[in-house]
C-alpha positions in Angstrom: 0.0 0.0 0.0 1.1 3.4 -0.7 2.4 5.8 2.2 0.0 8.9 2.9 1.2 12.2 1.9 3.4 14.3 4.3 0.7 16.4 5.8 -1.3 13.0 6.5 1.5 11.6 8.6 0.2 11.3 12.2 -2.9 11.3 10.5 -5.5 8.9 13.0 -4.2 11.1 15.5 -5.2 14.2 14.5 -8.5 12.8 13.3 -9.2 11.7 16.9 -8.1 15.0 18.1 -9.9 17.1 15.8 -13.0 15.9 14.3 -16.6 15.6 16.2 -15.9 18.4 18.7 -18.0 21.2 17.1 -18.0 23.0 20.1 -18.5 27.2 19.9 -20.8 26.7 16.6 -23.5 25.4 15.1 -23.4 23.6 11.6 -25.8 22.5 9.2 -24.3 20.6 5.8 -27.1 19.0 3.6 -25.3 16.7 0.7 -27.5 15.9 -2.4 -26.8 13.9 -5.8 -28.5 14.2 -9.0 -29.4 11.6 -11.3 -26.1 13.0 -13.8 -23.6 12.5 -10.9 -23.6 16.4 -9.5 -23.3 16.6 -5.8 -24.3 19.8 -4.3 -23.4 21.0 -1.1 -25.0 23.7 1.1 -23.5 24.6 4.5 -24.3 27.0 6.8 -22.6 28.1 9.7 -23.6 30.3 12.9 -20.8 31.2 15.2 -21.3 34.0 18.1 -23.8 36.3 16.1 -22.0 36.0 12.6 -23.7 33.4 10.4 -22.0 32.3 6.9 -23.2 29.8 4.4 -22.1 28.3 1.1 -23.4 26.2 -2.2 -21.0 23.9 -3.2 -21.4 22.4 -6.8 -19.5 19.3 -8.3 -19.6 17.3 -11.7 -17.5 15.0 -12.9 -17.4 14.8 -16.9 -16.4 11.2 -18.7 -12.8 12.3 -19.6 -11.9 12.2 -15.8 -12.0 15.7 -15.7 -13.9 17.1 -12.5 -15.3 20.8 -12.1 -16.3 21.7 -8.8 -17.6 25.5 -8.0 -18.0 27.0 -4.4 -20.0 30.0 -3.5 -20.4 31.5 -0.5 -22.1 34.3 1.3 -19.5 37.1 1.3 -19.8 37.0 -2.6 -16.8 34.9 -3.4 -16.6 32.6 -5.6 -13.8 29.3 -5.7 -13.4 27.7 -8.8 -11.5 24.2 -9.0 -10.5 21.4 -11.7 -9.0 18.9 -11.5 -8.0 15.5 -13.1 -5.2 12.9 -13.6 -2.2 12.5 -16.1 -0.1 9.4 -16.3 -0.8 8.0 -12.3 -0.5 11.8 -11.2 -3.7 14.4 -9.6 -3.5 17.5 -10.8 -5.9 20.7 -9.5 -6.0 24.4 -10.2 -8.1 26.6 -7.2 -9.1 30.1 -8.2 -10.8 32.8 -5.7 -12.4 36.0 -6.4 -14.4 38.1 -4.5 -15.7 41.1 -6.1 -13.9 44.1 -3.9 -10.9 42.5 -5.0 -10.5 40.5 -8.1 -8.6 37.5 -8.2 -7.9 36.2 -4.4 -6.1 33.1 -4.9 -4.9 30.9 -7.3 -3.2 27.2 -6.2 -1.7 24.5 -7.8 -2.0 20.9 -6.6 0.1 17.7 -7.7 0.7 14.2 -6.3 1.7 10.8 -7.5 2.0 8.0 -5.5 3.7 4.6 -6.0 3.7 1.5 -4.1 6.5 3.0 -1.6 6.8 6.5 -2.3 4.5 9.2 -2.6 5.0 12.8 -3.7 2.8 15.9 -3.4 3.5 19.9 -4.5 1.5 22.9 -4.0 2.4 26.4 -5.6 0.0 29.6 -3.9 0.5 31.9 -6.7 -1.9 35.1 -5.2 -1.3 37.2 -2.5 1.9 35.4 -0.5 3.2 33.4 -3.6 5.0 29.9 -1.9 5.5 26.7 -2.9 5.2 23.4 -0.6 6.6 20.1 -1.4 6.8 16.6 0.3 8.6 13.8 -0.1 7.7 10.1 1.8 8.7 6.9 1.8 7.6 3.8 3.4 10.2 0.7 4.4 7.6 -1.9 5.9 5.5 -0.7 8.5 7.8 2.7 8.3 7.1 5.7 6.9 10.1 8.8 6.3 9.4 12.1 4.9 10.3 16.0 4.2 9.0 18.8 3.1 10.2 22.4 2.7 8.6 25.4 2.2 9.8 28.2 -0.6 8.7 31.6 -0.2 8.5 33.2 -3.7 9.1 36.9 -2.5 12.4 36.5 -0.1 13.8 33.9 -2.6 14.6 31.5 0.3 13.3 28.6 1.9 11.2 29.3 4.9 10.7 26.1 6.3 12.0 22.7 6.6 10.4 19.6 7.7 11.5 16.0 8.9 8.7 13.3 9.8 8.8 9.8 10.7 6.0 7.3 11.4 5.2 3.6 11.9 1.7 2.0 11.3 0.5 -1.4 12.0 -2.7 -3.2 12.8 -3.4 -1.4 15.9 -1.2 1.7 16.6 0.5 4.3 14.2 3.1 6.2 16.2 4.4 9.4 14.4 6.6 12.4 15.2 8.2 15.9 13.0 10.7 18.3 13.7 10.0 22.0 12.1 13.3 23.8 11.3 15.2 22.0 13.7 14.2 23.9 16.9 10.1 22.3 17.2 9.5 19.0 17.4 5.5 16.9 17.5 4.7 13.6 18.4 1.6 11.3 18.5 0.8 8.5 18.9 -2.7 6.4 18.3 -3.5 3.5 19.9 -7.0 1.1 19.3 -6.4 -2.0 21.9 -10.0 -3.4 21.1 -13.0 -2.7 18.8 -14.5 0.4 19.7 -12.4 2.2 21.5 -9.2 4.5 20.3 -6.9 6.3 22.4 -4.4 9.4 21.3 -1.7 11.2 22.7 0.0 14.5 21.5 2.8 16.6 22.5 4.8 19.3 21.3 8.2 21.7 22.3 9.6 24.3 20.7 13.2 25.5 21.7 12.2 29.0 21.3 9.4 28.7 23.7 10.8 25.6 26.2 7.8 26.9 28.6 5.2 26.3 26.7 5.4 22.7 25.9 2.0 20.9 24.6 0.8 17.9 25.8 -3.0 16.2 25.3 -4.8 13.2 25.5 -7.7 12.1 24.0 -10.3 8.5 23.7 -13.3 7.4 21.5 -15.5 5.1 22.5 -18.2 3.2 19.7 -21.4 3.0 22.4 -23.2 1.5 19.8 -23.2 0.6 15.6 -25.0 4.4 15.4 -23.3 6.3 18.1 -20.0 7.0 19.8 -18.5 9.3 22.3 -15.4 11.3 22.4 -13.0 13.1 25.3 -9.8 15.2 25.2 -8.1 16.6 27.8 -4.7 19.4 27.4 -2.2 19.8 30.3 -3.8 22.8 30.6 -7.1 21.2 31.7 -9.2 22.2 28.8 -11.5 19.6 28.5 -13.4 18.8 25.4 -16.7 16.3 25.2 -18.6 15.2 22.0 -21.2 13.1 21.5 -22.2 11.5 17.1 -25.2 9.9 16.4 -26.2 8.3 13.2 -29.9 9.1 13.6 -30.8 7.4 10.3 -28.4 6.3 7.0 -27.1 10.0 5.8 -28.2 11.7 8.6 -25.9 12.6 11.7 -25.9 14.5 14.4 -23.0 16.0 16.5 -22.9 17.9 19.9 -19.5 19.3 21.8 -18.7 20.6 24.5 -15.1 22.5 25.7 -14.8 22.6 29.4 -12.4 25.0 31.6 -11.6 22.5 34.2 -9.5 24.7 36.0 -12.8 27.1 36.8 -15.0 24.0 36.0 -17.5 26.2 33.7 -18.1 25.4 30.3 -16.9 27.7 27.8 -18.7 26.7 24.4 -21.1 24.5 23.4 -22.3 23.9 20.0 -24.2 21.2 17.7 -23.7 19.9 13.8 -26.2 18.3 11.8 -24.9 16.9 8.5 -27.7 15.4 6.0 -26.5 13.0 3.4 -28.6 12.1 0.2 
């Protein structure tokens, strides 16, 4: 099997971490298919008093070639193809909202081979960079870099190291930024149902504020699951998923000041799949 790409290294771990806390908002995504293979997406979002929404439109013709068109409520428009030469994905993004014209314009490639995978992205609006990755996988091992090149200083702004293993049951995976940050993780599913996660993270320019969280799903049922974080800093996050029917789901969060023991944000999603 191929390696993931370099940003998806460390990849169950930040899923665990991240998704099915929407605490501080509620969502509402409704999915829909037409009988020509279109999806359409509309998504709305209500955070504090400011409320956004979008339309999200995509077709895929019979030469491979996929069109996908986003629009959302501040008048802006995202424009996307995409498609594949010779084993590689290719993608051009294009913004543009009205007050100012073009916004953003990115470039996507990636091939991927049975040990090696390769991925580039050029931001050519507004900050122009580039971003590539490199990984390759040696058994259950996985070894990558990436750099960062920023267009306008004509320099490299970043460098990146990562190393990962995956088997069965744990993936265990760990970068170094510039040689002065380092991040680990490590995920962890001892049984059926249940997942565990741990993060951490220094940085020699700020020893002090070293990072370090936990986190633990648990599958109550086929429909339904639980999830809980915790940082060292007690912050205390709680979310809830249930399947009420097939394509409809239901989310609710929580984050939790455990130090003052009052809840800071709650919020719900509700995502609608036809």
């Amino acid at each position: 099997m191929a390696p993931p790409k370099f940003k998806d290294i460390g990849k169950s771990a930040n899923d665990l971490f991240n998704d099915d806390f929407p605490s501080g908002k509620v969502s509402f995504k409704l999915t829909s298919k037409a009988a020509n293979g279109a999806t359409f997406t509309v998504e709305g979002v209500k955070k504090d008093t400011t409320v956004t929404g979008s339309l999200d439109s995509k077709y895929t013709h019979s030469s491979g070639v996929t069109i996908r068109e986003k629009w959302t409520t501040n008048s802006g428009v995202e424009t996307e193809l995409s498609g594949s030469v010779s084993g590689a994905k290719l993608s051009l993004t294009t913004g543009f909202l009205p007050n100012q014209g073009l916004s953003s314009a990115v470039i996507k490639a990636d091939h991927k081979g049975s040990n090696y995978a390769v991925d580039a992205t050029v931001a050519a609006v507004g900050k122009p960079k580039a971003d590539l990755g490199v990984v390759g996988s040696w058994t259950d091992y996985v070894f990558g870099a990436g750099v960062t090149y920023d267009v306008n200083a004509g320099s490299v702004s970043a460098t990146k190291l990562a190393v990962g293993y995956n088997d069965r049951d744990v993936a265990i995976a760990s970068k170094i930024t510039n040689g002065s940050a380092v991040e680990g993780s490590v995920f962890h599913a001892p049984v059926d149902g249940i997942s565990t996660g741990v993060k951490f993270g220094w940085s020699k320019s700020q020893p002090e504020k070293t990072t370090f969280a936990i986190a633990g799903k648990y599958q109550l049922d086929r429909d339904a699951f639980i999830k809980a974080k915790v940082d060292k800093e007690l912050k205390i996050g709680l979310g809830y998923t249930q399947n009420l029917r097939p394509g409809v789901k239901l989310s609710l969060g929580m984050l939790i000041d455990g130090k003052q023991m009052q809840s800071n944000s709650v919020g719900l999603s509700f995502k609608l799949d036809n």
